[in-house]
C-alpha positions, 0 to 999 in steps of 0.5 A, a space after each residue: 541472554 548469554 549463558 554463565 553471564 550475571 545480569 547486575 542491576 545498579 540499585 538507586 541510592 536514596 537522598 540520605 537527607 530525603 530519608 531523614 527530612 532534613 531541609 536544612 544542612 548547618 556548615 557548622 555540622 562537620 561531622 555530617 559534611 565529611 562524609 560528603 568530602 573525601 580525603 582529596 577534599 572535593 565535593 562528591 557528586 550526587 551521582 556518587 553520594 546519592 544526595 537529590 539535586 535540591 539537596 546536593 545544591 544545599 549541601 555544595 552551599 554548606 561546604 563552601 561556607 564550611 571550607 570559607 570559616 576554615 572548618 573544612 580544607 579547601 585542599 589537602 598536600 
């Protein structure tokens, strides 16, 4: 190991819907879902938000719905 060099270890993130059981993501919560939607309006992948794989594919369902009723913008100018 090189001298002066930090060593920096990633922590994993943890499944925000994992940590609070939550088996169901409503389309209909767009408080919750905009966290999961940055201002360019696309969906964040779970290698940067952390969600597992079962819930990242429940959360992309619930966005879509969301974006399809006109809760959510498909995309922004």
């Amino acid at each position: 190991m090189a001298r002066g060099r930090r060593v920096f270890f990633r922590r994993r993130k943890v499944c925000k819907f994992c940590a609070d059981k939550i088996n169901y993501v409503d389309y209909k919560d767009v408080k919750l879902l905009q966290g999961f939607v940055p201002e360019r309006a696309k969906i964040l992948p779970s290698r940067i938000s952390g969600t597992c794989a079962r819930h990242q594919r429940i959360l992309q369902r619930a966005i879509k719905r969301a974006r399809h009723v006109a809760l959510l913008p498909f995309v922004t100018d």
